[in-house]
C-alpha positions in Angstrom: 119.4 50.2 27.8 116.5 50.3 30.0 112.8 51.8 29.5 112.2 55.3 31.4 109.4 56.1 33.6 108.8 58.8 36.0 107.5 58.6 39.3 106.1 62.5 40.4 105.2 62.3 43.8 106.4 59.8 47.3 102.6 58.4 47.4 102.2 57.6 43.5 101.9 53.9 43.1 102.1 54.7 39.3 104.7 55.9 37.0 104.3 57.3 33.9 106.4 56.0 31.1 108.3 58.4 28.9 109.3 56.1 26.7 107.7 52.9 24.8 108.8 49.5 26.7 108.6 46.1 25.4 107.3 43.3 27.6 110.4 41.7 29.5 112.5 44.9 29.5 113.7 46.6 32.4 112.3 50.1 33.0 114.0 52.7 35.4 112.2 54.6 37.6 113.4 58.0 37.8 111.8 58.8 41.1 110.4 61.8 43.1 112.6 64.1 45.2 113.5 62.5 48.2 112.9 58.4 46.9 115.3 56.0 45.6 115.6 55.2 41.6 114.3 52.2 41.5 114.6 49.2 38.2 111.6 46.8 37.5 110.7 44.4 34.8 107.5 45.4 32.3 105.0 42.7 32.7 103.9 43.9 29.2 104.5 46.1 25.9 103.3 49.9 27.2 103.4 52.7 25.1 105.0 56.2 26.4 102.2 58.2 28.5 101.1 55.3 29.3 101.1 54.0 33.6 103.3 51.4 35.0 102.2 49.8 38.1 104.9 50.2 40.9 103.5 47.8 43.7 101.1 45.2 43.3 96.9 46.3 43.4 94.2 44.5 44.8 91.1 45.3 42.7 89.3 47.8 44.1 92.5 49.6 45.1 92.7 53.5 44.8 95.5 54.0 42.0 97.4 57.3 42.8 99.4 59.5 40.5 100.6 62.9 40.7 99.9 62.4 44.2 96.2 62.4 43.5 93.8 59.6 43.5 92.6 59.2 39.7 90.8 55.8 39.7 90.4 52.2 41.3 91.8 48.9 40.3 89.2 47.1 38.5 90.8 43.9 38.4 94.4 42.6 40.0 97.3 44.7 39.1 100.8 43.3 39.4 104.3 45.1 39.3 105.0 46.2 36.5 102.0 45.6 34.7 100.5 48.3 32.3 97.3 50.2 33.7 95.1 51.4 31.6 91.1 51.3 30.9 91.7 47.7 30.8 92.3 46.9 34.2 91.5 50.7 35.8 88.2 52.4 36.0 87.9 56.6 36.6 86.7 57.8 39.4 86.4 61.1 38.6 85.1 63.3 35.4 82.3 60.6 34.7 79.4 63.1 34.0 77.7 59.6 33.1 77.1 58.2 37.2 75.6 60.0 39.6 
């Protein structure tokens, strides 16, 4: 049986998973209204509320969920591949930069 994640808006290039997946295992994509249900592989064990990565990120690339922009690639993301503080940095909500 496959992981689920759910894709909220046509512009996300994240999906949010709603349940745990194991590295290997394939996740299904329950899409927005109006896109395909798409099937792709984890690159990696992420835990439920975590992001998947839908498409493949160049750093510095504007990460968009919920149809809003919530952050920047801070290093290569590939399909599939988790995205977290590990590889995403904020870009909003940091009372911390100026």
């Amino acid at each position: 049986m496959a992981a689920k994640a759910y894709r909220v808006a046509l512009q996300d290039n994240v999906a949010v998973m709603l349940t745990d997946v194991a590295r290997g295992q394939t996740v299904a994509i329950d899409a927005a209204p109006g896109a395909p249900t798409v099937e792709l592989v984890a690159l990696s064990d992420i835990p439920a509320g975590h992001k998947i990565a839908l498409c493949d990120l160049e750093a510095g690339a504007e990460i968009v969920k919920y149809g809003a922009i919530i952050g920047a690639a801070s290093a290569c993301i590939h399909v599939g591949e988790h995205v977290h503080v590990h590889n995403m940095r904020g870009l909003r909500g940091r009372g911390d930069r100026e």
